[in-house]
N, C-alpha and C positions, 0 to 999 in steps of 0.2 A: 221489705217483702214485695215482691212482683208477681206474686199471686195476685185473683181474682174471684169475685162471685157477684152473680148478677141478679138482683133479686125482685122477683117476680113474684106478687104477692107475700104469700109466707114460705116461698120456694126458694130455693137459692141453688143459680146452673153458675156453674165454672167456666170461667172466658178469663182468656189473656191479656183481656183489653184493660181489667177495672182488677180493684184489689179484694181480697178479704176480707171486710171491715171488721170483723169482730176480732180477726186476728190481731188488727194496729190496735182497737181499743182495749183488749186486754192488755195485749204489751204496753201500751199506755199509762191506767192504772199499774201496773204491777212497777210500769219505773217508780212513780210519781211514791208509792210505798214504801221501795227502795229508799229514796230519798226522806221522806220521811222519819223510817227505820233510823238512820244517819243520823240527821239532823238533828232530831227530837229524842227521842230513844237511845239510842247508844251515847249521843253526848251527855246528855242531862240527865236519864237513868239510872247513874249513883247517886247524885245530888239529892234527887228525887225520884226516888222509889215507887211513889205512890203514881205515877207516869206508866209505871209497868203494871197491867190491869188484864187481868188472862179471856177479858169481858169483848177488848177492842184489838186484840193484840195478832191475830188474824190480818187485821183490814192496813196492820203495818209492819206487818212481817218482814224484812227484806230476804232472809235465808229462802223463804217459800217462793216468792218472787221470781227469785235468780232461778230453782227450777222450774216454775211456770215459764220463762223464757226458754230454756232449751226445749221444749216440747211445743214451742210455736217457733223455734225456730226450723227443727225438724218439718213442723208446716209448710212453715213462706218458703223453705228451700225447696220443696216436693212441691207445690201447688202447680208451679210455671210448667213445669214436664209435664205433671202430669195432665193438663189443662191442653199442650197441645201436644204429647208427646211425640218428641222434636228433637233428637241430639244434639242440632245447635243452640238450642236454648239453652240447653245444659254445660253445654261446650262454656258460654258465654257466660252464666252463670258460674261455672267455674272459676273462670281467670278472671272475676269479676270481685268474688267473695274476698279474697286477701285487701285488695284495693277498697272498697267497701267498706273495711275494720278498720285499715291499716290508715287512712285519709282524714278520720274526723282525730281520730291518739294522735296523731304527728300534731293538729292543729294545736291541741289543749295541752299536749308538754311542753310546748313552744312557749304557749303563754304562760305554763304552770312556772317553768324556768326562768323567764323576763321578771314573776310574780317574786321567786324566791331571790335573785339577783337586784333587784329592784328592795327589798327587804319586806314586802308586803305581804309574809304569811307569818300570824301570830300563833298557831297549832302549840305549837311547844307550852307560851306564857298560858294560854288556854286552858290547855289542857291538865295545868298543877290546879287551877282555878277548880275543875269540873270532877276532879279527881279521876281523868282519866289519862295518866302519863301511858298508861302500858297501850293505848289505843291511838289516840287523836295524837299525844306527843311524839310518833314515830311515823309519822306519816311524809314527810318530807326530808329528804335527803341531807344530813350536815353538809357533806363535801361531794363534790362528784365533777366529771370532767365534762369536756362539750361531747367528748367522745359518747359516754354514759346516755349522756340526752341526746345523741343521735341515735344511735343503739336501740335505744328503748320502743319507739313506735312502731319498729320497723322488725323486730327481730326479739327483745329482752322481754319484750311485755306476750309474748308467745313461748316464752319459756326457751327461749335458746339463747345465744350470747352468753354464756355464762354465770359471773355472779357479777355482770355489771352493776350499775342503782336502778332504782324503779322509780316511778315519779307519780302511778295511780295505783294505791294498794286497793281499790274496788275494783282493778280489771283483772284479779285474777280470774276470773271465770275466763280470760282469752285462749289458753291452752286450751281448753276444755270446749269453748265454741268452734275453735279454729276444726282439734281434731274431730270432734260430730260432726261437723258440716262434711268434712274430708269420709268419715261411713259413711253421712247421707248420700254425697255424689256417687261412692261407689255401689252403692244400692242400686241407686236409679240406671245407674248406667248397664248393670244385670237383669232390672227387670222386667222388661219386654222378654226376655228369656226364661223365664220362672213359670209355671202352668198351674202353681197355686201360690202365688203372690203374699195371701192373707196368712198361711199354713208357714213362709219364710217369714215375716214381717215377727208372729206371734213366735217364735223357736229363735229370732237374734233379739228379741225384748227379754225373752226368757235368760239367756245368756249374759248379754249385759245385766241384765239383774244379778245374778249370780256374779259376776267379775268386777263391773266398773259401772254401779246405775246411774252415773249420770248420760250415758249414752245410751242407756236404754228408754230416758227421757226422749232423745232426739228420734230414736225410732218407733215411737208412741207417735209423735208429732208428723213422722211420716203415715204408719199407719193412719189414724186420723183423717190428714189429708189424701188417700187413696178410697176412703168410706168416702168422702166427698166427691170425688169424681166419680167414682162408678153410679153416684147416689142412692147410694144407702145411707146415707150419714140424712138426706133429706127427709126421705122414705120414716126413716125416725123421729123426725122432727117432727112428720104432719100427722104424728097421731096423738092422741088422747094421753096415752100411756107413757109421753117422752115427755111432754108436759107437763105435768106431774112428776115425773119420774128424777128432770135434769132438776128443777131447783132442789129437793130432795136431798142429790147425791152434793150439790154445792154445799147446804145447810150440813150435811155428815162432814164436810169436810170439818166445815166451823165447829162442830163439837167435838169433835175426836181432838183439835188441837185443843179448845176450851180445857176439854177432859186433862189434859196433860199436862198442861201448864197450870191447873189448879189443883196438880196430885202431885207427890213427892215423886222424883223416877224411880222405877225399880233397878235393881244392881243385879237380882238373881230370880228364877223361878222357880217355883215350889207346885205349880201345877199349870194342868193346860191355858188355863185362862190367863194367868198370870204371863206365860210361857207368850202368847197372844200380844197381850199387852208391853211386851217387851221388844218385841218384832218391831208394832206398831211406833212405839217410842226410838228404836234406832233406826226406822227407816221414814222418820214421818213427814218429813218434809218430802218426798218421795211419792209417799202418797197422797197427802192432801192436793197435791199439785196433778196427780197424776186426777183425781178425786174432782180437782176444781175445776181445769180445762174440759171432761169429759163431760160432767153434769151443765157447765155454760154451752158447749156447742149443742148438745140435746134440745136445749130449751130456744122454743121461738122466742121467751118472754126477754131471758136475760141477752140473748143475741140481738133483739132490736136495741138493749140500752148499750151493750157493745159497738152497735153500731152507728148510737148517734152522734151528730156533730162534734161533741166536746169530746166523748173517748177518739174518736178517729182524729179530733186535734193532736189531743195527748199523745197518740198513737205514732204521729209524723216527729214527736219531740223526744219519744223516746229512749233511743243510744244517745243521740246528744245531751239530753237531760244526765244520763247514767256516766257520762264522761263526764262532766264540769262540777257533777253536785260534789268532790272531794277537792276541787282547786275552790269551788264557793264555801265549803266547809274549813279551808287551813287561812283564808284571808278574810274575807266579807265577814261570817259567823264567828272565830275564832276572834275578830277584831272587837265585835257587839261583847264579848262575852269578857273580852279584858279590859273594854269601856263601863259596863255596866257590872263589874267582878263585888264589887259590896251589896248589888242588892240581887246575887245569885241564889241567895237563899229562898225567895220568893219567885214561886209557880209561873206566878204572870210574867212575870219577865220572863221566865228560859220560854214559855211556850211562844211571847212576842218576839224571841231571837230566833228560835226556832220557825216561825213562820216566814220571818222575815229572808231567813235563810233558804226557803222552798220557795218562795214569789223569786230571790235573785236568779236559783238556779234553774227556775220555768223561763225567767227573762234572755238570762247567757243561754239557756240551750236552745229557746229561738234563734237567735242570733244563729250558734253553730247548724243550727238545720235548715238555715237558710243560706249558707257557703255553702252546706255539705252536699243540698240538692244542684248547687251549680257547680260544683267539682264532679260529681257523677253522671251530671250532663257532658261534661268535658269526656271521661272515660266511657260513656256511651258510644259519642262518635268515632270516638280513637279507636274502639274495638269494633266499631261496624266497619271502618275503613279498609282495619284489619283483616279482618273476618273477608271480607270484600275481596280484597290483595288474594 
């Protein structure tokens, strides 16, 4: 994100200098859940059942996660326009976004590939271990050409190239970010021309609901950030009643999923309320997210803890974190779980594999967010040069 917010007391003004913070530190938690989800949850969640707990199961959601990110990503993309609006910034941001995605995937199949060539991913032996062949044992590729692994970061993992292999089955969400980002640009790029901006914003949310919600996700996260820049989004904050109001609407989130994860789903409706409940239950990831982002930006409270130190760490770590936690999960994790495969039956060990598994892939995505900010330095210059030319 190359967004900004400058905060002044309990105010926060928009500049292009400084970033969003609440934006990285949500993004932040919401990887590190992701990861978690993974790690602990999906792997060891048949073994142990009693892991899946409709009490905590919120705080490690990954489905909710993934669309809490499209609706900050609709943010960090809108923030920079809107902050100086500027068509070269957008311009820039543009031919910037593919490079961006496409920079730290080329890194991690690189190594994903040396990993499975090298013989160092044990997923398959693991996963007869954990009883999840239909999941963890398909996740690396038996055969595949160099063609495939070139293919894939640049083209396959966006859904084109055909039916080359994959090498990260978590990035599917890439189609899906690639084409949001591509409405958001063409948004911004109309709306200087719009004469009620909010009245367009709320009729393509509607729409994509209606068609394809996960872009209506992205255009939530523009609107959003346009309440920010005009500040109204502030205007809300500094009252009594948004105070109250954002933790609230956070806490509904957590019960509505509670509610449903501790109730059998419905198949059909028998009346309105049921009829309700049914909505809720196939679109809920949808709206808790929609739910969870809106009630955190209201709130000064939860936006100071988004904003401190360790979320805004989190927050720098987390695409790189969301790339590497599936090459830390088929080698590092996979290896503990075929080392330690007799005493899988006990708790403490999967959640000791399992943690161990989120410390390596907090470690490697350091690492990767520490090239990936010196590779975007690189395309920084190149593109000012450019631009310059």
């Amino acid at each position: 994100m190359t967004g900004a917010a400058l905060v002044v007391g309990s105010r926060t003004r928009v500049s292009s200098l400084t970033r969003i913070d609440e934006i990285d530190g949500i993004r932040g938690w919401a990887a590190l859940a992701v990861v978690i989800f993974h790690l602990w949850l999906e792997t060891f969640g048949t073994v142990h059942t009693e892991f899946i707990q409709p009490s905590y199961w919120f705080f490690a959601d990954g489905p909710l996660a993934v669309y809490i990110f499209f609706i900050l990503s609709g943010d960090a993309l809108s923030t920079p326009f809107f902050s100086t609006q500027r068509k070269a910034v957008l311009d820039k941001m543009v031919i910037k976004r593919y490079f961006r995605l496409v920079t730290p995937i080329f890194v991690v199949t690189l190594v994903t590939v040396i990993a499975i060539w090298l013989g160092l991913t044990s997923n398959v032996a693991a996963a007869k271990i954990v009883h999840r062949e239909d999941w963890l044992g398909r996740f690396v590729p038996a055969e595949f050409s160099a063609l495939d692994a070139l293919m894939y970061p640049f083209f396959t993992v966006f859904g084109f190239g055909g039916n080359t292999k994959g090498f990260n089955a978590f990035l599917w969400t890439m189609p899906i970010e690639l084409c949001g980002s591509v409405f958001v640009f063409l948004y911004l790029y109309v709306h200087e021309k719009l004469k009620y901006p909010k009245v367009v914003l709320t009729a393509l949310i509607a729409i994509s609901i209606v068609s394809i919600n996960w872009y209506a996700l992205f255009f939530i996260g523009v609107f959003l950030s346009y309440l920010r820049s005009t500040g109204t989004l502030d205007k809300f904050r500094l009252t009594l009643w948004a105070r109250i109001i954002g933790p609230q609407i956070v806490l509904s989130a957590y019960a509505i999923e509670y509610y449903l994860r501790s109730h059998m789903p419905l198949h059909t409706a028998s009346n309105a309320q049921e009829a309700v409940r049914l909505y809720v239950q196939h679109n809920d990831k949808f709206i808790l997210a929609t739910l969870f982002v809106t009630g955190s930006y209201l709130s000064i409270d939860i936006c100071g803890f988004f904003r401190n130190g360790l979320s805004r760490f989190l927050g720098t770590l987390s695409f790189p974190v969301y790339l590497v936690q599936l090459l830390i999960l088929c080698t590092f994790s996979s290896y503990l779980v075929t080392r330690f495969a007799s005493r899988i039956d006990s708790a403490a060990v999967c959640l000791s594999i399992a943690f161990a598994g989120v410390v390596a892939t907090a470690v490697c995505g350091y690492l990767l967010s520490i090239a990936e900010r010196r590779m975007m330095r690189l395309l920084d210059i190149a593109l000012s040069k450019l631009v310059t030319n």
